[in-house]
C-alpha positions, -999 to +999 in steps of 0.1 A: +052-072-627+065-060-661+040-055-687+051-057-723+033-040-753+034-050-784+019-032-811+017-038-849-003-023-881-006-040-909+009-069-896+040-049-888+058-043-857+054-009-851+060-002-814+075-022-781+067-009-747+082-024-716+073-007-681+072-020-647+097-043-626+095-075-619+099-079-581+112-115-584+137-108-561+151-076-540+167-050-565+205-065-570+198-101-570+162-098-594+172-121-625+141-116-643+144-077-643+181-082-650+170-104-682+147-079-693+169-050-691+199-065-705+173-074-738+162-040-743+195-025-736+212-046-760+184-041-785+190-003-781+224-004-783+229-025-817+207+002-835+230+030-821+261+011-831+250+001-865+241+039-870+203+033-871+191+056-849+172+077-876+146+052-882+133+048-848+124+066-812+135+056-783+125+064-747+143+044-716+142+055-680+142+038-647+114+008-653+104+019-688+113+012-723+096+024-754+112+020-787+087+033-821+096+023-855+099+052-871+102+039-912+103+004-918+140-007-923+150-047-923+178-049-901+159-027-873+127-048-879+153-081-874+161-065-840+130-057-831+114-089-833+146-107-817+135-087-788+097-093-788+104-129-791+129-126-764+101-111-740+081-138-751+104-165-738+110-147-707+074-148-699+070-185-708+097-189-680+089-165-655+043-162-660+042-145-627+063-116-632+062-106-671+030-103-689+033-098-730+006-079-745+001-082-786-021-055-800-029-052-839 
């Protein structure tokens, strides 16, 4: 299953976690892992390319995603909850293999 973190302060997004795999199907053909990747991955990659980087941390590595919010900045904050809302949706499609947790 892939659990999802969410954490705010002060009702801010703060922090996005994402860890396991979903084992929907065999590695190759697993659609819901696929979805999942390809949202934090492209998340990832639109802060690099708009030259964002400075405002947040990011950790990836096989089966884990952790990106922090380092200073509050709008367009990273946009992206940010584009993906949590994205992992949200996912779950409401696929209950048996994501798992969103909202903390704060």
């Amino acid at each position: 299953m892939i659990k999802v973190k969410t954490s705010y302060h002060r009702d801010l997004l703060k922090e996005i976690t994402v860890s396991g795999h979903a084992n929907y199907k065999s590695k190759g053909e697993d659609i819901v892992c696929a979805a999942v990747s390809t949202a934090t991955i492209l998340t990832a990659n639109a802060i690099e390319h708009l030259k964002l980087n400075q405002f947040v941390d990011l950790d990836v590595s096989e089966g884990y995603f952790k990106i922090s919010l380092k200073e509050s900045q709008d367009i990273v904050l946009g992206l940010l909850k584009n993906l949590e809302y994205t992992l949200f949706e996912l779950e409401k499609q696929y209950p048996k293999y994501i798992k969103n947790q909202k903390e704060g």
